[in-house]
N, CA, C and O atoms as a Tripos MOL2 file, in Angstrom:
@<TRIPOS>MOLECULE
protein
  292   291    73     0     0
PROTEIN
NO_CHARGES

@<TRIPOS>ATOM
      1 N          65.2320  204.2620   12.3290 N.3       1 UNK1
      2 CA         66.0340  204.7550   13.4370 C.3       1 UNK1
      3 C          65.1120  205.1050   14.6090 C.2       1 UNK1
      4 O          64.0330  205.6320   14.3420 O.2       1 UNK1
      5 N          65.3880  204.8980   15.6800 N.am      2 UNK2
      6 CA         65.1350  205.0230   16.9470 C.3       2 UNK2
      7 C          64.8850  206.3200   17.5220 C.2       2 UNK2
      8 O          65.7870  206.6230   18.3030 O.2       2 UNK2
      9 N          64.0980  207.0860   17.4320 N.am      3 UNK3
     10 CA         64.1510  208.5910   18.1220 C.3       3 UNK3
     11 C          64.1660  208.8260   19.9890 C.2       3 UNK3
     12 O          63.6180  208.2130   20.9050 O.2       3 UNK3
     13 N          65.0660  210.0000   19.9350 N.am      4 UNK4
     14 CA         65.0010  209.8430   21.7510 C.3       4 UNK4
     15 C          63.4870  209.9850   22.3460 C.2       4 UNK4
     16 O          63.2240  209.6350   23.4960 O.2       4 UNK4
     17 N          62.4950  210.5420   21.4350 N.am      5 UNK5
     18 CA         61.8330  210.5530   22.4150 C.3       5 UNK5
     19 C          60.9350  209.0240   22.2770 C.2       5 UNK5
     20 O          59.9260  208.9220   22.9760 O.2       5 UNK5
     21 N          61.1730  208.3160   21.7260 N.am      6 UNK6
     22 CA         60.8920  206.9590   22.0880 C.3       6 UNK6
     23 C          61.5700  205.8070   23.0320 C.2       6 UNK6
     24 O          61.3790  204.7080   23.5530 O.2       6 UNK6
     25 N          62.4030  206.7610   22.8820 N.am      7 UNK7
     26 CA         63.6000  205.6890   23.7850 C.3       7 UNK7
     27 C          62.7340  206.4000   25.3360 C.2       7 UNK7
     28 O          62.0330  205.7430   26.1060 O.2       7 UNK7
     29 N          62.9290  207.3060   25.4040 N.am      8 UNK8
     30 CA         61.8720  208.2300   26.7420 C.3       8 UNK8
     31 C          60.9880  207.8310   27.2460 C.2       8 UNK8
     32 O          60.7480  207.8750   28.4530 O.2       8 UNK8
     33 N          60.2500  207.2990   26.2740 N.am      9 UNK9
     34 CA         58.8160  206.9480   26.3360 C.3       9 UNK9
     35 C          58.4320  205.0850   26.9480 C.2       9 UNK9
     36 O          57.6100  204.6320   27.7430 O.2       9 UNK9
     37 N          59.7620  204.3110   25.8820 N.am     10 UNK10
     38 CA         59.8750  203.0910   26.2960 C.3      10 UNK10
     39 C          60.6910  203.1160   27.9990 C.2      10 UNK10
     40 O          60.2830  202.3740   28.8930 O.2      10 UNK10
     41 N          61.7000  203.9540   28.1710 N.am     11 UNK11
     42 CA         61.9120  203.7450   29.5110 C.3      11 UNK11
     43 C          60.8980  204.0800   30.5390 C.2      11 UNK11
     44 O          60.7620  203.3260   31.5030 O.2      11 UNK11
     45 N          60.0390  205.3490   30.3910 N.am     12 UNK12
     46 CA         58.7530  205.1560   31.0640 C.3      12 UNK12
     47 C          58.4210  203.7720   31.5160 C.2      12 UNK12
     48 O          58.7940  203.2830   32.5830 O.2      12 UNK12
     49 N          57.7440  203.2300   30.6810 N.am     13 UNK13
     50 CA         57.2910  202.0060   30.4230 C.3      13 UNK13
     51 C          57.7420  200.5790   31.2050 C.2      13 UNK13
     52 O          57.1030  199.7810   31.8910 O.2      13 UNK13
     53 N          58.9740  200.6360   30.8260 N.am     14 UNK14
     54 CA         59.9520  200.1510   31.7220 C.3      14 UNK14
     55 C          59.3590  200.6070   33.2190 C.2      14 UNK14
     56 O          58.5890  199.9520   33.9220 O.2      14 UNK14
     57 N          59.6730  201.3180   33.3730 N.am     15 UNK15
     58 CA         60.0450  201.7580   35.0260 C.3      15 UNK15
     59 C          58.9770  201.4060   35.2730 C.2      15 UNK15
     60 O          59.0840  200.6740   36.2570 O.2      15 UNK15
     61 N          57.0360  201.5400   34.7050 N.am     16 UNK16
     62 CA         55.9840  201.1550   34.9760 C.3      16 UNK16
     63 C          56.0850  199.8570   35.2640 C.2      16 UNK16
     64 O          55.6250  199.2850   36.2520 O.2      16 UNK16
     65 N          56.9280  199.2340   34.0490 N.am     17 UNK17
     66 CA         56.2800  197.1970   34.6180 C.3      17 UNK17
     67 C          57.2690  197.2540   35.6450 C.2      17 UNK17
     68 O          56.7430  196.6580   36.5840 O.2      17 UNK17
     69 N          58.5480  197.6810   36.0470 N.am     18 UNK18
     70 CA         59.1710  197.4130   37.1560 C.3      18 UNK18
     71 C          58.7090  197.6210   38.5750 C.2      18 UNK18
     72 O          58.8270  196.8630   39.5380 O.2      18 UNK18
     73 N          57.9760  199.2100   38.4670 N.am     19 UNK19
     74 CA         57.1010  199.1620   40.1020 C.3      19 UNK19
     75 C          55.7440  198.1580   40.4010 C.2      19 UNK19
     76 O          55.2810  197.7690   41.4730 O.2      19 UNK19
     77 N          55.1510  197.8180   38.4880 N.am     20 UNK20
     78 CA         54.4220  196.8890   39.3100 C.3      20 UNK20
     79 C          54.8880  195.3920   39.5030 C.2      20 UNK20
     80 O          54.2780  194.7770   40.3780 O.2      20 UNK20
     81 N          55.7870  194.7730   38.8820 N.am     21 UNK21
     82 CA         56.3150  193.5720   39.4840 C.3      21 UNK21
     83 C          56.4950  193.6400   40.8040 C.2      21 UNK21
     84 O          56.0450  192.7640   41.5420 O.2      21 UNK21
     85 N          57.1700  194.6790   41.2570 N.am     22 UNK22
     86 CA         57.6600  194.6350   42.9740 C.3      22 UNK22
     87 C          56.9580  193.8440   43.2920 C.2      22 UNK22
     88 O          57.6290  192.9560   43.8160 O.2      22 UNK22
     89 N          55.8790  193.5890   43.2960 N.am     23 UNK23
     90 CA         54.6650  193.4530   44.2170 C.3      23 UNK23
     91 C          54.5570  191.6680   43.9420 C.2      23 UNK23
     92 O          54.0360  190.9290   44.7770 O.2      23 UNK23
     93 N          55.0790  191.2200   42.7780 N.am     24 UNK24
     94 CA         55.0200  189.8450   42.6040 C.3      24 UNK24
     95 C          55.6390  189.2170   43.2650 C.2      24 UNK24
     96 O          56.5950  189.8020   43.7740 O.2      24 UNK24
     97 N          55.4440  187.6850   43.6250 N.am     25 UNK25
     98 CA         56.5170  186.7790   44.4510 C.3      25 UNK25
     99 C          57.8360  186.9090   43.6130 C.2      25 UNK25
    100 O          57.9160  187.2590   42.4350 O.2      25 UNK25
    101 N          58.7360  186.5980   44.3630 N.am     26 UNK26
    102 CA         60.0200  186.5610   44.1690 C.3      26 UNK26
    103 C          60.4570  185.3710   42.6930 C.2      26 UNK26
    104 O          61.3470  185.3910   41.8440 O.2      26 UNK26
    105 N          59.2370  184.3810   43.0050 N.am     27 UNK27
    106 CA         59.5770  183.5720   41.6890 C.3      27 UNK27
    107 C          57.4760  182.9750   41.9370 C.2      27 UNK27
    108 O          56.6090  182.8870   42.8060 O.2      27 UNK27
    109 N          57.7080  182.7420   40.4540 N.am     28 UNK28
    110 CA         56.0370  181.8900   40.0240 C.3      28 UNK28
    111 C          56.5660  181.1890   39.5660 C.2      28 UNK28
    112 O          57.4910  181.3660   38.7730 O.2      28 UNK28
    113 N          55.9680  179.8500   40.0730 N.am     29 UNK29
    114 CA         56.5460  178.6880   39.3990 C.3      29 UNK29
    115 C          55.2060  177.7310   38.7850 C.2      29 UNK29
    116 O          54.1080  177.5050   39.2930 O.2      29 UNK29
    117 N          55.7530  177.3230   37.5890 N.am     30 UNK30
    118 CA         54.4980  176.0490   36.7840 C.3      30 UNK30
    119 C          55.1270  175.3040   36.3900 C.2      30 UNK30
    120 O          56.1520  175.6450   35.8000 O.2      30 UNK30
    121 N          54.7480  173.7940   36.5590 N.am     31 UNK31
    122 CA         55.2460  172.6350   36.2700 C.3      31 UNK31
    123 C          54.3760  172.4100   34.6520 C.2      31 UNK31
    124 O          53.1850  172.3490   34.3490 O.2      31 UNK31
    125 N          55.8800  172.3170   33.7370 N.am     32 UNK32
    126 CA         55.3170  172.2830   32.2640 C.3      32 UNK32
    127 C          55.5700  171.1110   31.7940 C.2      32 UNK32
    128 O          56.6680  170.6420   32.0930 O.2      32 UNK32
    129 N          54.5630  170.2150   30.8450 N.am     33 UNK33
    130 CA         54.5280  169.2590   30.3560 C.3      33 UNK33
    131 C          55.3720  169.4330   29.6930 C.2      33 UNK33
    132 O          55.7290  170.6060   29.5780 O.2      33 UNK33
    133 N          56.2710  168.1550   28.7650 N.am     34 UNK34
    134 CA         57.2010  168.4340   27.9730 C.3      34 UNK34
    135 C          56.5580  168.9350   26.4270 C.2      34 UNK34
    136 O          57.3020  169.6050   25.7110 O.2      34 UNK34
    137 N          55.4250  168.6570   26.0290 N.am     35 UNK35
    138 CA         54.4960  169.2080   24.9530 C.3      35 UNK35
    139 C          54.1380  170.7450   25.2340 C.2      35 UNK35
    140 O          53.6390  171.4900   24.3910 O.2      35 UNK35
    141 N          54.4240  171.0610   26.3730 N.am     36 UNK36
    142 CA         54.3020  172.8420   25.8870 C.3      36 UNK36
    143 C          53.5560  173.1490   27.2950 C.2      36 UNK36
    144 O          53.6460  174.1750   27.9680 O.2      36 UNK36
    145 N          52.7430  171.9010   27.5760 N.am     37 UNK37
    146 CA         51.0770  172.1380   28.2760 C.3      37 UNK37
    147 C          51.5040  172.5070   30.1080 C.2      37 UNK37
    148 O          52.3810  171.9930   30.8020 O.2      37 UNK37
    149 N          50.7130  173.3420   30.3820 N.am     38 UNK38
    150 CA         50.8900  173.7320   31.9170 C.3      38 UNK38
    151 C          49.9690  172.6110   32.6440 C.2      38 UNK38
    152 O          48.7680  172.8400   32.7850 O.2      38 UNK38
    153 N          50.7300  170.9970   33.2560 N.am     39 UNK39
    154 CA         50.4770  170.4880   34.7470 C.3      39 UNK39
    155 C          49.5770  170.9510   35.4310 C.2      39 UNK39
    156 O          48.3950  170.7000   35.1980 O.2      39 UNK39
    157 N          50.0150  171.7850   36.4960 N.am     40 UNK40
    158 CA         49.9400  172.4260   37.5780 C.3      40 UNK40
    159 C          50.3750  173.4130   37.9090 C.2      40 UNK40
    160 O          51.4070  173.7450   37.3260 O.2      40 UNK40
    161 N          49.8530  174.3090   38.9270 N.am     41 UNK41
    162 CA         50.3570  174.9890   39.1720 C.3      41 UNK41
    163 C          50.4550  175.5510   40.7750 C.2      41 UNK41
    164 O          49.4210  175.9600   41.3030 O.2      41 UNK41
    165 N          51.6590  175.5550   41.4840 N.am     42 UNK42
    166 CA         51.0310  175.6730   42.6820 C.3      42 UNK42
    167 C          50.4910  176.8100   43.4680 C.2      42 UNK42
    168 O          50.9230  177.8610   42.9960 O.2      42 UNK42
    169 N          49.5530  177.0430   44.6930 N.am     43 UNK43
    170 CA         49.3330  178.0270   44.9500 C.3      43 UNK43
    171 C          50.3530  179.3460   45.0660 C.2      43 UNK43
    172 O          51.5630  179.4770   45.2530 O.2      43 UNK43
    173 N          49.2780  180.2140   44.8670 N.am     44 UNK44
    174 CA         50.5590  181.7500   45.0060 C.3      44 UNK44
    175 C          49.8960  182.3180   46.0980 C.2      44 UNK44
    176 O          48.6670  182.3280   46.0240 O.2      44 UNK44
    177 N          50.3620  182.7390   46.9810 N.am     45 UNK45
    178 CA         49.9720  183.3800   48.1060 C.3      45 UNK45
    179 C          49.8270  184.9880   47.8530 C.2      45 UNK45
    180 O          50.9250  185.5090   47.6530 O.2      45 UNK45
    181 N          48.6830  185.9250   47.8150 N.am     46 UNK46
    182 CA         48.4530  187.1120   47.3480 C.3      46 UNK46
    183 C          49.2270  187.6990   48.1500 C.2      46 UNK46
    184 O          49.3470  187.3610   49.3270 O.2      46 UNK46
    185 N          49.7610  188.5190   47.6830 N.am     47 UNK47
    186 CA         50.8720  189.5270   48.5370 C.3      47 UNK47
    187 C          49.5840  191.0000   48.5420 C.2      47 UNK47
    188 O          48.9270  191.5650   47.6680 O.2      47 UNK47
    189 N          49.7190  191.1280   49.8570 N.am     48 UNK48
    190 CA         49.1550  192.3990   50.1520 C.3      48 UNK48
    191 C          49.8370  194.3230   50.0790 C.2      48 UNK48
    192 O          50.6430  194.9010   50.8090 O.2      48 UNK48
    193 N          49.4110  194.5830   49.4200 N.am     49 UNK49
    194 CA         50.1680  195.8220   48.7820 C.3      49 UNK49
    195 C          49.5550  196.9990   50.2570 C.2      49 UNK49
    196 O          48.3480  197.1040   50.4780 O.2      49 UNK49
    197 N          50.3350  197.5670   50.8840 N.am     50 UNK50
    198 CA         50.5580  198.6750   51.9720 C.3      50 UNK50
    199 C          49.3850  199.6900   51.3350 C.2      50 UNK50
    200 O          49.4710  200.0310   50.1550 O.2      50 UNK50
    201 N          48.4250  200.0950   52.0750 N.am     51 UNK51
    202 CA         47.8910  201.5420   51.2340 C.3      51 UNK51
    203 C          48.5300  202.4560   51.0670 C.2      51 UNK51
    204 O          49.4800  202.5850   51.8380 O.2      51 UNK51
    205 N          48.3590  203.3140   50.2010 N.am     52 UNK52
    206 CA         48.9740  204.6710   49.6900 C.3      52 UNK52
    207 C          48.3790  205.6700   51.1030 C.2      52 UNK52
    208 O          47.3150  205.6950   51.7220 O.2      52 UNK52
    209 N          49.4370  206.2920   51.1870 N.am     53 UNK53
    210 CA         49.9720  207.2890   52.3600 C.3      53 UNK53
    211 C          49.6060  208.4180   51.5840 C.2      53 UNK53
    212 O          49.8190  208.2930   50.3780 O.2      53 UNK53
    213 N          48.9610  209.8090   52.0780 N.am     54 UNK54
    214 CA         48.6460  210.5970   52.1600 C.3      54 UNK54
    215 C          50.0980  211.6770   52.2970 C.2      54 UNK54
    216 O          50.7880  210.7370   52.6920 O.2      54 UNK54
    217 N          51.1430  212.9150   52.2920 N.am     55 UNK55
    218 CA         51.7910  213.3570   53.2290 C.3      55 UNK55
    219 C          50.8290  214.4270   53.8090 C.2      55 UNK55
    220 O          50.2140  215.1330   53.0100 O.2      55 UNK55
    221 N          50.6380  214.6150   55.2900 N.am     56 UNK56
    222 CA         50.1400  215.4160   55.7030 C.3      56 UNK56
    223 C          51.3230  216.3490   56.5150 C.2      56 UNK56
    224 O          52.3620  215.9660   57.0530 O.2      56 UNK56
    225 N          50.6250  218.0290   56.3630 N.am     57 UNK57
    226 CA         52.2830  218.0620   57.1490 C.3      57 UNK57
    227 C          51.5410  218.3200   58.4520 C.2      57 UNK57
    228 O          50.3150  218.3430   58.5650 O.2      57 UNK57
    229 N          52.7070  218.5690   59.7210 N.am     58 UNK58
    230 CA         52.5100  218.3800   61.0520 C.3      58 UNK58
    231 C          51.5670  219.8390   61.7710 C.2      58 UNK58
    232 O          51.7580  221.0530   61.6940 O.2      58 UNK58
    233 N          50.6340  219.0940   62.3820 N.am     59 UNK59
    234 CA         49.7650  220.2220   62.9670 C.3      59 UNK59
    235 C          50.3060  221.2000   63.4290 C.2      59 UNK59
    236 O          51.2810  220.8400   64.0890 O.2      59 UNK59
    237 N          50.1390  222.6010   63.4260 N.am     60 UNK60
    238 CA         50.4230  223.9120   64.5080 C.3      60 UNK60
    239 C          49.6390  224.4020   64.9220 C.2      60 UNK60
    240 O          48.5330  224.3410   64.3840 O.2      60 UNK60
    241 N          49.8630  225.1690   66.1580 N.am     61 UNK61
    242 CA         48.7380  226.3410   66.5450 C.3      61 UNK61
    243 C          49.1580  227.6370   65.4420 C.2      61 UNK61
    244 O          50.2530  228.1370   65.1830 O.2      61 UNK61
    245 N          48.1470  227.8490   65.0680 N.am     62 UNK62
    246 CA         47.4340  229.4090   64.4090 C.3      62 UNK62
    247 C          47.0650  230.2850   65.2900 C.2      62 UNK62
    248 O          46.3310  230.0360   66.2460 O.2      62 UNK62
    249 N          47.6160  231.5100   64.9870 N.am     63 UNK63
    250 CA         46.9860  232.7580   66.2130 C.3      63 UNK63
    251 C          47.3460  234.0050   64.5240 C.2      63 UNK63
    252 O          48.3600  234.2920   63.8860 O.2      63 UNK63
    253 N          46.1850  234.3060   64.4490 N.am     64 UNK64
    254 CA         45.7320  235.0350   63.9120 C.3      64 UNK64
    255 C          45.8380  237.1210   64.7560 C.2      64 UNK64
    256 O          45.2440  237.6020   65.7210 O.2      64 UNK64
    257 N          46.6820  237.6400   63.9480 N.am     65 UNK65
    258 CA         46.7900  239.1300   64.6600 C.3      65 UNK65
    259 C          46.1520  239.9900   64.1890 C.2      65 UNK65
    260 O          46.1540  240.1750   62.9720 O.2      65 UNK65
    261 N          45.3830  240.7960   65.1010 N.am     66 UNK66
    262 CA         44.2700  241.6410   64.4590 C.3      66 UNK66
    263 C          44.7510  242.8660   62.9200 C.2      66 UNK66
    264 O          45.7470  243.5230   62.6180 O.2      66 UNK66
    265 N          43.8190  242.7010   62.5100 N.am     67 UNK67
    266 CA         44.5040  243.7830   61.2680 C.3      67 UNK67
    267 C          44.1320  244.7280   61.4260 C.2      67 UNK67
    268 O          42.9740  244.8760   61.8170 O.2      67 UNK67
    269 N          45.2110  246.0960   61.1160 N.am     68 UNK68
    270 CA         45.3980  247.3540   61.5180 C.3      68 UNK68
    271 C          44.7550  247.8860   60.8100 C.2      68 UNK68
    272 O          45.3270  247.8030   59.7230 O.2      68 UNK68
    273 N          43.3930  248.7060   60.6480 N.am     69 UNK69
    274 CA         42.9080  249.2650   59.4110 C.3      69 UNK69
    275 C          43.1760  250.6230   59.2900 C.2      69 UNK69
    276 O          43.2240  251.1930   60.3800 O.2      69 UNK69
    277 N          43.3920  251.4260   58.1800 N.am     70 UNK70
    278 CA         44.2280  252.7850   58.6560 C.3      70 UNK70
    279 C          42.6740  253.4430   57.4910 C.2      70 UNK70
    280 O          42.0100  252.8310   56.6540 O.2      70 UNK70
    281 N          42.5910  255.0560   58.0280 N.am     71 UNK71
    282 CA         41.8780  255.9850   56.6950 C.3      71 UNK71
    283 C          42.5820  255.8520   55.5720 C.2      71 UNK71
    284 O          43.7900  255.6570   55.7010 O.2      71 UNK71
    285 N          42.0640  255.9160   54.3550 N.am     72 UNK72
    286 CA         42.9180  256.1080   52.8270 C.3      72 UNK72
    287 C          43.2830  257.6720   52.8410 C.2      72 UNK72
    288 O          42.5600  258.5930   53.2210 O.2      72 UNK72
    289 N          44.2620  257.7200   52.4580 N.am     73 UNK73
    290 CA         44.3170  259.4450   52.5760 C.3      73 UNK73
    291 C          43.4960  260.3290   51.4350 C.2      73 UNK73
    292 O          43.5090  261.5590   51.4800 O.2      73 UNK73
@<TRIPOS>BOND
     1     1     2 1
     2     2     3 1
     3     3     4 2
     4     3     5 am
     5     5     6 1
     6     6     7 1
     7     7     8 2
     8     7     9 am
     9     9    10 1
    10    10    11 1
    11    11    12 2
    12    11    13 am
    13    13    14 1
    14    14    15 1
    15    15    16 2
    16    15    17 am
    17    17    18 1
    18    18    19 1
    19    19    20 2
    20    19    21 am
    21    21    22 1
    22    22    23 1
    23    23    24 2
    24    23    25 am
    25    25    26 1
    26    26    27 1
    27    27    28 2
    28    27    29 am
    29    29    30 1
    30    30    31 1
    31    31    32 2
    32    31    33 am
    33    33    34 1
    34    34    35 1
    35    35    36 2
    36    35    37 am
    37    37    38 1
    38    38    39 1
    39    39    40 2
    40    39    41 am
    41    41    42 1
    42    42    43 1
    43    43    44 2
    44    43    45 am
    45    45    46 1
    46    46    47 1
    47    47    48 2
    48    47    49 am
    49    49    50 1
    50    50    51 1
    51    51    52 2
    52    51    53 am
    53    53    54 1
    54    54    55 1
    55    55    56 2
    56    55    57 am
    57    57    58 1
    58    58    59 1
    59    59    60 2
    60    59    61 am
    61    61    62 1
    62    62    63 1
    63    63    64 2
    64    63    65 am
    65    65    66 1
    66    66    67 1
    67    67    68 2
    68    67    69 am
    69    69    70 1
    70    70    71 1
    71    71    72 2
    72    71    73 am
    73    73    74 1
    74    74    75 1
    75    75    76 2
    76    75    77 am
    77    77    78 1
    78    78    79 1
    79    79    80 2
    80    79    81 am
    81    81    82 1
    82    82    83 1
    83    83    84 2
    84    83    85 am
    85    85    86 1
    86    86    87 1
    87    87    88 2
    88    87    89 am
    89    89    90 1
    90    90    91 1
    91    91    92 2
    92    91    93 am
    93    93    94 1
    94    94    95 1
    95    95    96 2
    96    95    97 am
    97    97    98 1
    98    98    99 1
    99    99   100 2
   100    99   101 am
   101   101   102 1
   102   102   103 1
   103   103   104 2
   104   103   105 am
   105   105   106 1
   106   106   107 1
   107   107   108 2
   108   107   109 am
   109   109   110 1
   110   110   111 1
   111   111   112 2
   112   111   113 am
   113   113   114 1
   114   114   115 1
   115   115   116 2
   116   115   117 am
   117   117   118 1
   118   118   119 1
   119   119   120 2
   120   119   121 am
   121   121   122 1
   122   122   123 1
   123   123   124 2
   124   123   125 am
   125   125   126 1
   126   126   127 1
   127   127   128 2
   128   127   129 am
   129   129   130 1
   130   130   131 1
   131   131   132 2
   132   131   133 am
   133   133   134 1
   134   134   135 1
   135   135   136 2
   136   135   137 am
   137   137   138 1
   138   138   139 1
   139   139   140 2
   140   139   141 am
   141   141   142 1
   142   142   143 1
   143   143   144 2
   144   143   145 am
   145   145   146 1
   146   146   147 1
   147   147   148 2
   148   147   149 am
   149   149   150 1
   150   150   151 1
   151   151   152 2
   152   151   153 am
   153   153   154 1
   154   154   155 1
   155   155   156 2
   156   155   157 am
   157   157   158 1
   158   158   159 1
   159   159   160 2
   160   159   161 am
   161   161   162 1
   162   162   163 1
   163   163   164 2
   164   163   165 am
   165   165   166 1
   166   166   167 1
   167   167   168 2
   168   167   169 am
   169   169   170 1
   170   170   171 1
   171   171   172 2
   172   171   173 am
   173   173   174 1
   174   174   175 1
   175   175   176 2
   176   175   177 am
   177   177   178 1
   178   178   179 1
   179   179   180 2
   180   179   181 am
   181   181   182 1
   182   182   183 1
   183   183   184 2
   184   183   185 am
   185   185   186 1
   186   186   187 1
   187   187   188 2
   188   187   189 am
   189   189   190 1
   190   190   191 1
   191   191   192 2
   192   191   193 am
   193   193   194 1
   194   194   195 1
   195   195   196 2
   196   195   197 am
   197   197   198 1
   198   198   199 1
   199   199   200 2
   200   199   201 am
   201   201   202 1
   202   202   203 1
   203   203   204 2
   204   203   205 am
   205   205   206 1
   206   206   207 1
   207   207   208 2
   208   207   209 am
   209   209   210 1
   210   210   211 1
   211   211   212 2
   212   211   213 am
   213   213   214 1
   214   214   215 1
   215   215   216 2
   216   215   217 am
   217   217   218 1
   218   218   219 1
   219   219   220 2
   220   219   221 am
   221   221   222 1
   222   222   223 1
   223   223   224 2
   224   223   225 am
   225   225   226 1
   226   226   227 1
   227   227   228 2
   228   227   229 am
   229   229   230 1
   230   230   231 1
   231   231   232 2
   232   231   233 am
   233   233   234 1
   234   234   235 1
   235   235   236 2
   236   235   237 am
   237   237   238 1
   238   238   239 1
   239   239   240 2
   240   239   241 am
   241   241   242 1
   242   242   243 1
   243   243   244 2
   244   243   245 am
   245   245   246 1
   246   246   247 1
   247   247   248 2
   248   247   249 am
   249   249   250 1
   250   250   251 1
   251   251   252 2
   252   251   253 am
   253   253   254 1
   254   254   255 1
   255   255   256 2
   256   255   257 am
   257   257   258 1
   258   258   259 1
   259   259   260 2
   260   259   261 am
   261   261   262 1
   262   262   263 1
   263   263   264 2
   264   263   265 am
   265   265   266 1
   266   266   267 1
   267   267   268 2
   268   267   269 am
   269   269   270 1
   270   270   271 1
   271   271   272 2
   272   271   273 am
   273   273   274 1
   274   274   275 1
   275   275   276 2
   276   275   277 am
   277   277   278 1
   278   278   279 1
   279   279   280 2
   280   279   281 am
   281   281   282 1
   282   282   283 1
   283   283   284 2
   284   283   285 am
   285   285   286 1
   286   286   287 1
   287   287   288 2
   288   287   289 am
   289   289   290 1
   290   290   291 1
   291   291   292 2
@<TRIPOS>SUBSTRUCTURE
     1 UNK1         2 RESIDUE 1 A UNK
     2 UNK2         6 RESIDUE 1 A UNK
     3 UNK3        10 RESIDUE 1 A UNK
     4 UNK4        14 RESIDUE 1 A UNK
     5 UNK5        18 RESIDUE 1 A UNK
     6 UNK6        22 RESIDUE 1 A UNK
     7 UNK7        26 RESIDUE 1 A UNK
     8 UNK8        30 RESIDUE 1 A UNK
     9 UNK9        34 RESIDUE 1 A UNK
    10 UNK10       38 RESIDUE 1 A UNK
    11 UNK11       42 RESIDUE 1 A UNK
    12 UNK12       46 RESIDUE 1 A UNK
    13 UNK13       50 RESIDUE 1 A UNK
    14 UNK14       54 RESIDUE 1 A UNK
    15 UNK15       58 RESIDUE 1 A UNK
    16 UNK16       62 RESIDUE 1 A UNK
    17 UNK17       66 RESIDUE 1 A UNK
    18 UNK18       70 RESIDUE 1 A UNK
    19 UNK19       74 RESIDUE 1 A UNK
    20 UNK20       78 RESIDUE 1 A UNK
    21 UNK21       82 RESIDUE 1 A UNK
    22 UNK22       86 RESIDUE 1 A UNK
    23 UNK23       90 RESIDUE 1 A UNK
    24 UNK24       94 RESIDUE 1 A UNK
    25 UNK25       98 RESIDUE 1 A UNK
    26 UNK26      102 RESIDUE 1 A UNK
    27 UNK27      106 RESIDUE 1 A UNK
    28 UNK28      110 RESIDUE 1 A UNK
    29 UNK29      114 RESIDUE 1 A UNK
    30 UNK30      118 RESIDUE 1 A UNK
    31 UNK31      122 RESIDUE 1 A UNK
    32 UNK32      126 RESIDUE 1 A UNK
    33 UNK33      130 RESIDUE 1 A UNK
    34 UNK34      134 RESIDUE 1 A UNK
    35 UNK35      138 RESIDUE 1 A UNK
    36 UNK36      142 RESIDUE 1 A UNK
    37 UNK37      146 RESIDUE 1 A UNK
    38 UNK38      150 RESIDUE 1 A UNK
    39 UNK39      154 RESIDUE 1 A UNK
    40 UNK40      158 RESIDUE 1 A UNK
    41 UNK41      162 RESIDUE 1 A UNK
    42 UNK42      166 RESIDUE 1 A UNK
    43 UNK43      170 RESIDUE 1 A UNK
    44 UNK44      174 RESIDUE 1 A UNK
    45 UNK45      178 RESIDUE 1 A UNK
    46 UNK46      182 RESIDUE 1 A UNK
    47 UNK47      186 RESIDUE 1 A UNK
    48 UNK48      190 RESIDUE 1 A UNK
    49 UNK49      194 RESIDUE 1 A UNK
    50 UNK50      198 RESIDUE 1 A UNK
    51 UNK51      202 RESIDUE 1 A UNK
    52 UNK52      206 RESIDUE 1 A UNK
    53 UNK53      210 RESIDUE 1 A UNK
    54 UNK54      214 RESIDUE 1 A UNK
    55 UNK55      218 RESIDUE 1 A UNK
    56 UNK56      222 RESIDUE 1 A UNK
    57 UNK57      226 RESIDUE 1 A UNK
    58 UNK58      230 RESIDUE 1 A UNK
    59 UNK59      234 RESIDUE 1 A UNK
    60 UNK60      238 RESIDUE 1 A UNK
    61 UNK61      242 RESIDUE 1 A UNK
    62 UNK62      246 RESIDUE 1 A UNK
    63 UNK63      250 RESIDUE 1 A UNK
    64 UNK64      254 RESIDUE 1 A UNK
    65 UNK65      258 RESIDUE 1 A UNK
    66 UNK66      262 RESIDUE 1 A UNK
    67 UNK67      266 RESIDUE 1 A UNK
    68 UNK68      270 RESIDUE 1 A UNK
    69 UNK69      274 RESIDUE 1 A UNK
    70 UNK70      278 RESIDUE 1 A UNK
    71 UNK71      282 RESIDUE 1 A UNK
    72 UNK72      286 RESIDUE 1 A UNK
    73 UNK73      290 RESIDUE 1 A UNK
């Protein structure tokens, strides 16, 4: 029997090969001999993956207010 936390674990997994396919052409194609054997194959054009973004959040001015120092009683 199947435990949930494998089922958890395989959908992980899942979702991993799915973000990295994105990145594949839409289709790969190979011209297959009828014996099994791979022809050719034609070029694949490398798809260039966007760099990873940073979030930075948006600059402010800082003004710093003097601190009040009092006697301890």
């Amino acid at each position: 029997m199947v435990s949930s936390s494998d089922i958890r674990r395989l959908d992980g997994e899942i979702d991993s090969l799915r973000e990295s396919m994105r990145w594949l052409p839409e289709r790969v194609y190979a011209l297959e001999h009828p014996s099994g054997g791979v022809l050719e194959r034609p070029p694949v054009k490398p798809v260039e993956r966007p760099a990873p973004t940073v979030p930075v959040a948006p600059a402010r001015e800082v003004t710093a207010e003097p601190i009040e120092r009092r006697p301890a009683p």
